[in-house]
C-alpha positions in Angstrom: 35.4 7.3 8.4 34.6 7.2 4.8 31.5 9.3 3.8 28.5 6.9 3.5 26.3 9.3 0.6 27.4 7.4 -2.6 24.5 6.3 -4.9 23.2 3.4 -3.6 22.4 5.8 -0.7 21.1 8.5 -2.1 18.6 5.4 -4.2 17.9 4.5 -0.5 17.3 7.8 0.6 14.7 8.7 -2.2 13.1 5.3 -1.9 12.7 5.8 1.9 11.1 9.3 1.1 8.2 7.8 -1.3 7.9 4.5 1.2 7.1 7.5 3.9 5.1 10.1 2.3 1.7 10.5 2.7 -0.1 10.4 -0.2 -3.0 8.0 1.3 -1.5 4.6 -0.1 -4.7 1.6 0.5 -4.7 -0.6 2.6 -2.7 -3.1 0.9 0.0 -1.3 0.4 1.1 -1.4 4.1 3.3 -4.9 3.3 4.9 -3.1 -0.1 5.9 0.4 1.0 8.1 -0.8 4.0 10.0 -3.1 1.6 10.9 -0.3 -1.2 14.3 1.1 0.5 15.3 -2.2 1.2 15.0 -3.6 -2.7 16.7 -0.4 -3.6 19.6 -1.4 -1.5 19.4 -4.9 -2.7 20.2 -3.8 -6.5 23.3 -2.1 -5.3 24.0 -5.0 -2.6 24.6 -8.1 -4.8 26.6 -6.3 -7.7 29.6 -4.9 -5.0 29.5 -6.7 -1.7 29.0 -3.7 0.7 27.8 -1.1 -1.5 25.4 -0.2 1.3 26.7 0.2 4.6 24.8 -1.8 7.1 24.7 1.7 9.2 22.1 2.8 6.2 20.2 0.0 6.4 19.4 0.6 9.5 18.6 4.2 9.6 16.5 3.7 7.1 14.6 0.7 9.0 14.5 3.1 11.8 12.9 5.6 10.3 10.4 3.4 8.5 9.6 2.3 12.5 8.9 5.7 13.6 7.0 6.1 9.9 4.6 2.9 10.4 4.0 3.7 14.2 5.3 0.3 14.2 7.9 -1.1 17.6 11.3 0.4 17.2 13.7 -2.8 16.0 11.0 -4.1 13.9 11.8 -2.8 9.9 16.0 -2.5 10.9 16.4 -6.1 11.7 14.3 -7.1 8.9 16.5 -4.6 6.7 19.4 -6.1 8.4 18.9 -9.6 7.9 17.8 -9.5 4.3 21.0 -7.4 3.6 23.1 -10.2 5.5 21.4 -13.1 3.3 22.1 -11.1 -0.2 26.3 -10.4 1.6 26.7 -13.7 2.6 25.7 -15.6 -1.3 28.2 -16.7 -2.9 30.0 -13.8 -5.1 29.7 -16.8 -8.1 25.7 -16.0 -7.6 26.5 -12.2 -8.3 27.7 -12.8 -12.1 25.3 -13.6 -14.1 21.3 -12.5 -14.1 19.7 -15.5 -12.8 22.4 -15.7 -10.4 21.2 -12.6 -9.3 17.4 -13.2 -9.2 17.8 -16.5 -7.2 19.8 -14.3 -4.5 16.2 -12.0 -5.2 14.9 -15.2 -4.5 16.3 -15.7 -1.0 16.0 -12.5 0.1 12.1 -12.4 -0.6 12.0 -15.7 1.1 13.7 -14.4 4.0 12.2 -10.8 3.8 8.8 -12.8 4.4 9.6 -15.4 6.8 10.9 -13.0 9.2 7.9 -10.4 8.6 5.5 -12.9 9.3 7.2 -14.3 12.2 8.3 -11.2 14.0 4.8 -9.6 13.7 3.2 -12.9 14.9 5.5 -12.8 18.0 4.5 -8.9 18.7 0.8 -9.6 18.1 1.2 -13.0 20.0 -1.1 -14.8 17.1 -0.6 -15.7 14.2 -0.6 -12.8 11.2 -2.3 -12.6 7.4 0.6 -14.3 6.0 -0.9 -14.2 2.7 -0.8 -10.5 2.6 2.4 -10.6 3.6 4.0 -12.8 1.3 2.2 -10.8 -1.8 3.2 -7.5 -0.5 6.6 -8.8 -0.5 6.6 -10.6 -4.0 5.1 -7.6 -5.5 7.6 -5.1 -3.8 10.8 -7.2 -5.2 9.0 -7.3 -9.1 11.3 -3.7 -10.0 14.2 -4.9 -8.1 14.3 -8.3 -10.6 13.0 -6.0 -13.4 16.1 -4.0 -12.7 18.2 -7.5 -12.9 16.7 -8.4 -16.1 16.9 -5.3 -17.7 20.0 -3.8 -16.5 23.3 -5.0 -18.9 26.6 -4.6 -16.8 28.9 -1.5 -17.6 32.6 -2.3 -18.5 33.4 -0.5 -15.2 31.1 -2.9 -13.1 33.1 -5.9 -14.9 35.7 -4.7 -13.2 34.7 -4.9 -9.7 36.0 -7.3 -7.0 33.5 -8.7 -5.4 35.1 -10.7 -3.0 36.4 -8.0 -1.6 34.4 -5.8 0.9 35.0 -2.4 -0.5 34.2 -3.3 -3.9 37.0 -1.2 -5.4 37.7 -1.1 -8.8 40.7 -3.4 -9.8 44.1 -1.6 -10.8 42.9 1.2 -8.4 43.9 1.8 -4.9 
């Protein structure tokens, strides 16, 4: 089994740790933390498909769970799913910038759809969706500041996309 602590990782790692610590975040703030190790993971996500294995994801939902006092299953399949929607766009998407946001796009979409309806389901009413939704939208602003700002390297032109392991071309 290949070691899983590359840098998309590590990104999720140290996004997990701020997203956990308590430093007495308001009360609005409980829809945006949550969200920060998964937009990490989403930077790396749509520029090599597989950058973060799904086995990271869900540790780190997992951990979020036992962070939030929140039922176990509850930040992994959210984690999971959003990761599936941004693996399963079409590599195309992953080329250009705006290719790139719109998969941002989807994934926010997702990300709140399935917060608002899984909490709704656990509380058996309906939830704030609004807070929701803007927690959400402002969580993803540095992961498509990172898309707008970041220029590709002439190694990242390189990479194969289609390709789950995302290994550089030429090299085996």
């Amino acid at each position: 089994m290949r070691l899983m602590w590359g840098v998309p990782t590590v990104s999720v790692v140290l996004a997990l740790a701020i997203a956990c610590a308590p430093f007495g975040a308001p009360e609005g703030a409980r829809f945006v933390m949550p969200l920060l190790p998964y937009m990490a993971a989403h930077v790396f996500m749509v520029r090599g498909a597989g950058a973060v294995p799904s086995p990271v994801l869900f540790l780190a939902g997992l951990v979020m769970d036992l962070a939030t006092r929140g039922p176990l299953g509850f930040w992994p399949l959210v984690y999971l799913s959003a990761g599936l929607v941004a693996r399963l766009m079409p590599a195309t998407l992953s080329e250009t910038a705006g290719g790139r946001l719109a998969v941002l796009l989807a994934v926010v979409g997702v990300l709140a759809a399935g917060q608002v309806g899984l909490a709704s389901i656990y509380n058996f009413e309906w939830v704030d969706w609004q807070g929701v939704v803007v927690g959400t939208v402002i969580a993803a602003l540095p992961a498509a500041l990172v898309e707008i700002v970041w220029r590709r390297g002439r190694d990242e032109r390189r990479i194969n996309v289609t390709e789950r392991g995302a290994a550089p071309r030429g090299r085996v």
